[in-house]
Phi, psi and omega in degrees: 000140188263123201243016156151211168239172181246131161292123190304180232342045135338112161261151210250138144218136183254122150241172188219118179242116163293114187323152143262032167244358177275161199275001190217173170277142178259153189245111137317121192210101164230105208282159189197045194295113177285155160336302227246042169068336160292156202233151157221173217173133175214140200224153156206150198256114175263128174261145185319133165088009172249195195191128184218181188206137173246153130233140169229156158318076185304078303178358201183149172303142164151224193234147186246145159245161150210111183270133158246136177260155136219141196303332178254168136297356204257331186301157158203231183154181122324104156243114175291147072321114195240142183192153191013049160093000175231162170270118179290292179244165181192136166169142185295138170255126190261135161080144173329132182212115148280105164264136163241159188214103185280141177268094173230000000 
């Protein structure tokens, strides 16, 4: 789902606080596809009832995804974006989740 823009050299921080009821660990994912085809990536494995934060730089024009797994659909949890000293989104999540964000 396309949840706005990013300002290019932006620093990105993601986080994920995982329900404690979910039945399994959830994956983190945030992505940083360039223009010019180069990519970065920063991931981190959330256990139920836990909570992690990636960050990267957006450095450059392209696409930000920030992806969450989780074992069930039934699983979820809190996902933030936090970018230049603010929260872009924050909103609970149910279920495998995409966020996309253009960086320009």
């Amino acid at each position: 789902m396309y949840m706005g823009a990013i300002d290019r050299g932006s620093a990105v921080t993601v986080s994920f606080a995982a329900d404690s009821a979910n039945e399994g660990a959830a994956h983190l994912l945030v992505g940083h596809g360039r223009t010019g085809g180069e990519a970065a990536a920063e991931s981190a494995t959330v256990a139920p009832g836990a909570a992690a934060s990636v960050s990267l730089t957006a450095d450059d024009k392209g696409i930000l995804r920030v992806y969450v797994d989780v074992a069930t659909e039934a699983d979820g949890g809190m996902l933030e974006v936090k970018s230049g000293g603010g929260v872009l989104t924050a909103r609970a999540i149910e279920g495998d989740t995409t966020w996309v964000y253009a960086v320009v």
